[in-house]
N, C-alpha and C positions, 0 to 999 in steps of 0.2 A: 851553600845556598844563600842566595841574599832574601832579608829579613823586608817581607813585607807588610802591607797594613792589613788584617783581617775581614775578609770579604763580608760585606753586610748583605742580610736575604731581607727578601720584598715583604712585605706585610699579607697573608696568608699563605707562604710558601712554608714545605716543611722538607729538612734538611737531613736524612737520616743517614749519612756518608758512604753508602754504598749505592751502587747503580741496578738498574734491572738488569738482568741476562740477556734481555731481546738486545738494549745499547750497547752492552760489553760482545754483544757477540756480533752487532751492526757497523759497530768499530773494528773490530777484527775481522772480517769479511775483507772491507779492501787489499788490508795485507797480504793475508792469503791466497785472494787471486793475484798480486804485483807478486810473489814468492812462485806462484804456479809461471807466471808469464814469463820472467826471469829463470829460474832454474829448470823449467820447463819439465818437473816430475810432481807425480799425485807423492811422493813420500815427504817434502816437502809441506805441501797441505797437512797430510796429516800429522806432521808432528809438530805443525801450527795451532791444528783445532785440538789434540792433545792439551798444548800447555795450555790453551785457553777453556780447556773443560776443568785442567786444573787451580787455576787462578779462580774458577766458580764454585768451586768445590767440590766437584761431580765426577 
């Protein structure tokens, strides 16, 4: 990976390096349906929203 400069945050932002659920799981939505549209089966979905429950910890 190439070595970049350290992101600077805004002055009252607070940065605690993990994301909400509702974004990790708003991000993974499109996938899942382009995965449905494409492979054209619900097993696909769910072994989408699986990894993504597991990536949550859930």
């Amino acid at each position: 990976m190439a070595h970049t400069a350290p992101r600077r945050s805004t002055p009252g932002t607070r940065r605690t390096g993990r994301r909400h659920p509702a974004v990790a799981t708003l991000m993974a939505l499109p996938l899942a349906l382009l995965l449905l549209l494409v492979f054209d089966g619900w097993e696909t979905v769910a072994t989408q929203a699986s990894s993504v429950g597991a990536m949550l910890g859930r």
